[in-house]
N, C-alpha and C positions, 0 to 999 in steps of 0.2 A: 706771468710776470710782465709789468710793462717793458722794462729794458731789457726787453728778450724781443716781445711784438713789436716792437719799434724801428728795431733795426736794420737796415740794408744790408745785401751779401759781403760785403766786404765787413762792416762795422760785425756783423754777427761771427765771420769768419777769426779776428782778430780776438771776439771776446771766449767765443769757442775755444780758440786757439789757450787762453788763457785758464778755462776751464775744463783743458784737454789735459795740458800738463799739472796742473792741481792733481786732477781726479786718476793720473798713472803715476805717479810719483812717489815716491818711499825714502826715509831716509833725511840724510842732512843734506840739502842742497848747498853746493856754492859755487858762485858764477862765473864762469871759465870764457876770458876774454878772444874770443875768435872772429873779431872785427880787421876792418884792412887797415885799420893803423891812418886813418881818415877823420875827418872834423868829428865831434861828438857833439850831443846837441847838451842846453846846460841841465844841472841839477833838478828832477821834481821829485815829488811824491810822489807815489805810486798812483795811487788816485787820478792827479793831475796830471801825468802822464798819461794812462789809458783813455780819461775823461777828453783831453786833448786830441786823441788821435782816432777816436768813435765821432770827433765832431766833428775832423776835418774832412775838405770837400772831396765827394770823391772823386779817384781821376777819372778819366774816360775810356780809360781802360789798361790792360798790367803786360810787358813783355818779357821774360827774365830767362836767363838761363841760370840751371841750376844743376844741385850735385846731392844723386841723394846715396847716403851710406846704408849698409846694412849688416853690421856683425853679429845678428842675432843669434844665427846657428852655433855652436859649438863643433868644431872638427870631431868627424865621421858621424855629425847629428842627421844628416841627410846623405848618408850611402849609399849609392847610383842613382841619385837624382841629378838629372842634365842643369835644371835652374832655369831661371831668369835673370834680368836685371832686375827684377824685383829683391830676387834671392839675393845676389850678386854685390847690388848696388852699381851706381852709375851715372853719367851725365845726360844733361838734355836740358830741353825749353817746356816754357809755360807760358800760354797765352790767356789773358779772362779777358771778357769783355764785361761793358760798366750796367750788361743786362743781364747776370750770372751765367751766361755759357760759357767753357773753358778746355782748355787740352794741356793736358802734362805728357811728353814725349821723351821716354828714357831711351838711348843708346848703351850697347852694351854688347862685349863677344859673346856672354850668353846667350843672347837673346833681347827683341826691342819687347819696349813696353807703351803701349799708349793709351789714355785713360780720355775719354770724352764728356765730360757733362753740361745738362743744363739744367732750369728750373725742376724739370720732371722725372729726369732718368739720368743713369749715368752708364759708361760701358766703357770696359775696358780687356784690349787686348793683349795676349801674352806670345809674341811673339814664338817665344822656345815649343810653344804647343801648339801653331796656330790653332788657339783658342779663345774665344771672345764669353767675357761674363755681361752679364747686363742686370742691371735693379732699377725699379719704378721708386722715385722718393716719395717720400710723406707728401701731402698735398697740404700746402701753408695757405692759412686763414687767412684774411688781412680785414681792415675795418674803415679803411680808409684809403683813398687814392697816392694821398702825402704820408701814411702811415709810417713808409722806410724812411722818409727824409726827416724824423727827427728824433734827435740824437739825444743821451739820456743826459741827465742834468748831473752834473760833478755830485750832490746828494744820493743819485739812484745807486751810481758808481761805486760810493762810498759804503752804502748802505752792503750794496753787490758784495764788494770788497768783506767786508765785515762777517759777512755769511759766510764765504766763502773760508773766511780767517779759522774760524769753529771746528776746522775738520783739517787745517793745513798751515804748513809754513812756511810766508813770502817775501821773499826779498825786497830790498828796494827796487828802484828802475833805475840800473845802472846804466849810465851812459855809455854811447857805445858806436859801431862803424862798421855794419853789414851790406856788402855787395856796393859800396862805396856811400850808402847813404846815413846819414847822422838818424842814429838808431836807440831804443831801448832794450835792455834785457832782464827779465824777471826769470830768478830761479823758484822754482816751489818746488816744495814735499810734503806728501800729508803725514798730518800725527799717529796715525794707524790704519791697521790693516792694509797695508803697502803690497804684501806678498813678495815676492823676489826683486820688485823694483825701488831704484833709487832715487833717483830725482830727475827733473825737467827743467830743462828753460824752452824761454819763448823770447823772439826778439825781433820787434817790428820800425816799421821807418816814422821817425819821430815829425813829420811833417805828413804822409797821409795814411799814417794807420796802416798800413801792407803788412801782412806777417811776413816778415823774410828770414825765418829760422826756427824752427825745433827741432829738439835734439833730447832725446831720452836717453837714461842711464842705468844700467842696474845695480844694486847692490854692490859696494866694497870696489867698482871701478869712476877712473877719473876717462874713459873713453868712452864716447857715444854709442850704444847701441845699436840706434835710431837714430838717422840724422837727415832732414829736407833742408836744405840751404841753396838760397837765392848767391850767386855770385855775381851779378852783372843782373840789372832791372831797369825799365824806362816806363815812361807813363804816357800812352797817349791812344786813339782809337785803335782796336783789332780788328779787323774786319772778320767777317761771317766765313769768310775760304780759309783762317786759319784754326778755328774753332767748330766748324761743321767737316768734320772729317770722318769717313764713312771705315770699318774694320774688311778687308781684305775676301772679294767673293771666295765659297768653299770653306770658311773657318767653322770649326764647330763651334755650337751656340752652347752656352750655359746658362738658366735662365736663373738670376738668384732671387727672385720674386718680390716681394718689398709692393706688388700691388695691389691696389682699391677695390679694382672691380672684380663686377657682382655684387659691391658691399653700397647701402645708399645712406644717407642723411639721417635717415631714421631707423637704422639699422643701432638698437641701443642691447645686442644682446652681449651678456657678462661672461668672459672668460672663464672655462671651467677650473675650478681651484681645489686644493686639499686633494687627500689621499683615496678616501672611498670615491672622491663623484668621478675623479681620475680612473681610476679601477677600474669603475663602472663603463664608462666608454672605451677603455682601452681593448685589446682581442688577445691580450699576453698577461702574466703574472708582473704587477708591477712592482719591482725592487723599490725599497723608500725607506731605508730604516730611518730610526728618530735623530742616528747622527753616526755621522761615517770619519773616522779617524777622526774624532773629538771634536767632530766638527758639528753644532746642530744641525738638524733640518730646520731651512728658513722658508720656502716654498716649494708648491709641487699643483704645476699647471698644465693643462692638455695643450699639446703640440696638433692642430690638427689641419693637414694638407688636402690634397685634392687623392691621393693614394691612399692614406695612410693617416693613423693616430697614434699619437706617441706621447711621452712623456716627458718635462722636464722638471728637474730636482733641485734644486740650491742648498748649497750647506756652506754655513759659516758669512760673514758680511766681508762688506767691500772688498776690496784686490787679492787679500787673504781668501778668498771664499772660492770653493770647489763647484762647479755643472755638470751635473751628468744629464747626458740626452738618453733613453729608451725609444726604440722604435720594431716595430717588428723586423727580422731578418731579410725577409724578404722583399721589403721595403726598401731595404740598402743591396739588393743582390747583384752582383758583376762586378767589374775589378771598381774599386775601391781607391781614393786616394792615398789613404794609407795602407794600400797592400806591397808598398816598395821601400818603407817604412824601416828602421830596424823591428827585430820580433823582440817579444818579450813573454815570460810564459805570467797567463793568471790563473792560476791556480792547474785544473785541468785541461786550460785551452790556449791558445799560442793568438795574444794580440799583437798591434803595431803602437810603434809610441813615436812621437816626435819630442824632441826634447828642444829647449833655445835656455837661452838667456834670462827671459823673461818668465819663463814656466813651462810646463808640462801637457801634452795631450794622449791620451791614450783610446784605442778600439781595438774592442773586440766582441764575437758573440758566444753569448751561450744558450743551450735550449729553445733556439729559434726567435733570440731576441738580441737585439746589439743594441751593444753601449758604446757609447761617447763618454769620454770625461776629460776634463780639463780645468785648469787651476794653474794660478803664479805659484805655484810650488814646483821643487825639485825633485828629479824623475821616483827617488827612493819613497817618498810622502804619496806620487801622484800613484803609483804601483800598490801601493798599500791600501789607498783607496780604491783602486781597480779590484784588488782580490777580496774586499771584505764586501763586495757586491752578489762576489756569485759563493 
């Protein structure tokens, strides 16, 4: 789509941002003013608002301090977990620069949190465990030198908008006053398949397009979930010593892989799909019935690592829709993130479940194969679906 290839980190970031909270959102949205009571910019259209602030210039670079929430869990949903400030929630800065590298640095008694990225990789440290994850990003096309520097036309916008309209419901661009800057904020919900979520805003600076706020809701509450919020931000170069910042010698590494190589250009070979060709590569009896708590089966694709071949399942669409992962047992063997988990019994075997706000996870193995599942459903639906597996 052109007004996707066109854009620069920041214009992409904003329209992301807009198609972040569209694509989680459930429910009726409405827009809950948490501006500082600061100039507002005037009246537009939603169009002409976003169209406006994908075209403006960008700064030279982003310095903010921020506050980000996290009520996902539910009390006693993570018993004897130590946390993080990820868990936790909590304050801290972010710096970008106007070359997409950037560092978000959370503070917190639980534990610090700091997240690295740039065009290629991103890495992020968890203080609570000195533990550092890392992932290789997608490698972005481009067609041209000026390719980011132009910006979509109030018709692409519109068009954008419209599409987007077919699956959700969005507010105006109310005016508004985040982290002291003359702001808009758009709430949306989709029309369905929401699963346990309720609605999203998104609310960025009405003079250069910066997202300075999302905040996700779930179902039947007027309280954030999920909340990133810019409270204090300025605009001007970041240097490379505040965004090249290296994770702590002796951390364990996690590698969450996300990369290319080995793979070339002309590597055009087709993901294996369906249930028999699945079968056929896998080295365990693959579970797949045609629908698991009334839920169809929508797909069933080989999972295939550098260890191991696995499975995975979809049933049911959008945010409504249930994953189960298959893998062999011993593919996953030694402690476990969820072996500290509360238990829960599936049938004749004792898994772990996570439970939040937002939905459901559950593991456990049988017969020398573990399952994964997960779903915006509540723990009773996601258990139900765990035991019609084995």
């Amino acid at each position: 789509m052109k007004l996707l290839r066109t854009l620069s980190t920041r214009r992409l970031l904003l329209l992301l941002g807009v198609a972040l909270v569209l694509g989680i959102a459930a429910g009726v949205g409405a827009v809950t003013a948490l501006g500082g009571g600061g100039a507002t910019p005037p009246p537009k259209p939603l169009a002409d608002a976003l169209h406006d602030a994908l075209a403006a210039p960008e700064p030279a670079g982003i310095t903010a301090r921020v506050t980000f929430t996290n009520h996902l869990f539910p009390t006693g949903a993570l018993v004897g977990q130590t946390g993080s400030a990820l868990m936790s929630g909590a304050s801290g800065r972010l710096w970008v620069t106007n070359d997409g590298r950037g560092r978000l640095e959370l503070q917190s008694d639980a534990g610090d949190v700091q997240v690295v990225w740039s065009g290629t990789n991103v890495t992020a440290y968890d203080g609570s465990s000195n533990t550092v994850y890392t992932a290789t990003l997608p490698t972005q096309s481009t067609s041209g030198d000026t390719a980011d520097q132009t910006p979509p036309t109030l018709d692409d916008v519109s068009t954008w908008l419209a599409k987007l309209g077919e699956h959700a419901t969005l507010s105006a661009a109310h005016p508004d006053n985040v982290a002291g800057q003359p702001a808009y904020t758009v709430s949306i919900s989709p029309r369905h398949d929401g699963g346990l979520l309720g609605s999203a805003e998104l609310a960025w600076d009405a003079a250069t397009g910066v997202p300075l706020r999302v905040a996700i809701y779930a179902q039947g509450s007027d309280t954030p979930v999920l909340e990133l919020t810019a409270t204090d931000i300025s605009y001007g170069p970041v240097t490379s010593a505040d965004v090249d910042v290296a994770p702590p010698v002796g951390a364990k590494v996690v590698d969450l892989g996300g990369s290319t190589s080995g793979r070339t250009a002309s590597d055009t070979s087709q993901p294996v799909t369906g249930v028999d060709a699945v079968q056929a590569a896998v080295s365990f009896p693959l579970v797949a019935p045609d629908s698991l708590v009334g839920l169809p089966r929508q797909t069933v694709q080989l999972l295939d690592s550098h260890d191991s071949k696995g499975a995975l399942v979809v049933y049911g669409q959008g945010l409504g829709a249930i994953v189960v992962v298959e893998r062999p047992a011993d593919a996953t063997s030694g402690t476990s993130q969820f072996d500290a988990l509360p238990k829960v019994a599936i049938n004749d075997v004792t898994g772990h479940e996570l439970s939040t706000q937002l939905g459901t996870a559950i593991e456990f193995q049988r017969a020398g194969v573990s399952f994964a599942l997960a779903g915006s459903v509540p723990p009773p639906a996601a258990e139900a679906a765990a035991r019609a597996l084995g």
